[in-house]
C-alpha positions in Angstrom: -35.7 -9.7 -32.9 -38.0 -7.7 -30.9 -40.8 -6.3 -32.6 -40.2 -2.6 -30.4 -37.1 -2.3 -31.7 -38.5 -2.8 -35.5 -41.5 -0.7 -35.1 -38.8 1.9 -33.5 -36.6 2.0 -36.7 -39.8 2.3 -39.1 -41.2 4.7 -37.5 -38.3 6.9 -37.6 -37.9 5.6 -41.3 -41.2 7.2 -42.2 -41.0 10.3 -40.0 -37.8 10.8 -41.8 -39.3 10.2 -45.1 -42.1 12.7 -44.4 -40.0 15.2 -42.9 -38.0 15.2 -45.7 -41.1 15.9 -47.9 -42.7 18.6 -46.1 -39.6 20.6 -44.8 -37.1 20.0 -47.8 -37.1 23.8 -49.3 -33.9 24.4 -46.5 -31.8 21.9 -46.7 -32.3 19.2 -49.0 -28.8 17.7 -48.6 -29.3 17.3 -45.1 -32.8 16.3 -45.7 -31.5 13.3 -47.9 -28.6 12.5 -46.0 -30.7 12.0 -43.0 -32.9 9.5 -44.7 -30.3 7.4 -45.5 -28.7 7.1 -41.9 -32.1 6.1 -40.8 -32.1 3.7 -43.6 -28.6 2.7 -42.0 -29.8 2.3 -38.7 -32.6 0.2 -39.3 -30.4 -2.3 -41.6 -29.1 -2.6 -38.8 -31.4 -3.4 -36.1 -33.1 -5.7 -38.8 -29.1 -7.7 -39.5 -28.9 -7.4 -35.4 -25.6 -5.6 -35.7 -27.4 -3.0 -33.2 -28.0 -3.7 -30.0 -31.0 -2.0 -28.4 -29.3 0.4 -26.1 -26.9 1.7 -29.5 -30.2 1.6 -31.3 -31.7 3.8 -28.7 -28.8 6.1 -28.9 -28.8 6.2 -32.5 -32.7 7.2 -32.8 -31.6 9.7 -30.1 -29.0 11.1 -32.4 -31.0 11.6 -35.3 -34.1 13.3 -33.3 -31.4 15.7 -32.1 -30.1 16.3 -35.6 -33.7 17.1 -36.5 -34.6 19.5 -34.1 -31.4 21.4 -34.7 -32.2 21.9 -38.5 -35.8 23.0 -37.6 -34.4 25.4 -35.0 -32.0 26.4 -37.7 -34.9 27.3 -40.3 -37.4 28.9 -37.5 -36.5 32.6 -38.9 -37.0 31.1 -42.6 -33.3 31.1 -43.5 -30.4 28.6 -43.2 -27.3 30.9 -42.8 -23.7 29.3 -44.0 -22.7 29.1 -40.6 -25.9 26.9 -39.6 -25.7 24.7 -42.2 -22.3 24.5 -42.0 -23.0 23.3 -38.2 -25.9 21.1 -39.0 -23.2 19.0 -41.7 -20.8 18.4 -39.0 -23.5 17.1 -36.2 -24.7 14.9 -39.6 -21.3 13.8 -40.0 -20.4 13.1 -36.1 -24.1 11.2 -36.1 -22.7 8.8 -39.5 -19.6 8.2 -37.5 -21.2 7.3 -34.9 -23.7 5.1 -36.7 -20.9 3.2 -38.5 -19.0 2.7 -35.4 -21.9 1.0 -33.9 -22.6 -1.4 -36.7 -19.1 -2.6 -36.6 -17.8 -2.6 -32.8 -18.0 -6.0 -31.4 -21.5 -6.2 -29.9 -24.1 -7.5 -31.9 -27.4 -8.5 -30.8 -27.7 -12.5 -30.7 
């Protein structure tokens, strides 16, 4: 297992955990929820059912996820209709992490 990939996954394990902590007044739901798929994806990369390109994408994903919600709380309110799009790009992001830990590919 390469150690990148590891260091990769715990470092968006703690940034996560952190954000979580110091930006959770918003959106604690999605603060949570984004914690755990980080927690997915690196049980992953540490079982090698992720390869390092879906890893890559993955990571991807959930930076993406993260800059939408703080875009989302830059005026210092999370409308319905923001959170209601930041839940579905959380929900497209587990889909996508679940289909990547089971497809095929595995890293060997």
């Amino acid at each position: 297992m390469s150690k990148k990939i590891v260091m990769t996954a715990v470092a968006l394990l703690s940034v996560s955990a952190a954000f979580a902590t110091v930006a959770g007044a918003g959106t604690p739901v999605l603060d949570q929820r984004q914690q755990n798929q980080a927690q997915r994806i690196g049980q992953g990369v540490r079982s090698g059912e992720l390869t390092r390109p879906e890893t890559r994408r993955l990571v991807r994903g959930q930076r993406e996820l993260r800059r939408d919600e703080r875009a989302a709380r830059a005026d210092g309110v999370v409308t319905a209709r923001e959170r209601a799009g930041l839940q579905r790009e959380a929900n497209q992001q587990s889909r996508r992490i679940h289909r990547q830990k089971n497809d095929a590919q595995d890293r060997r």
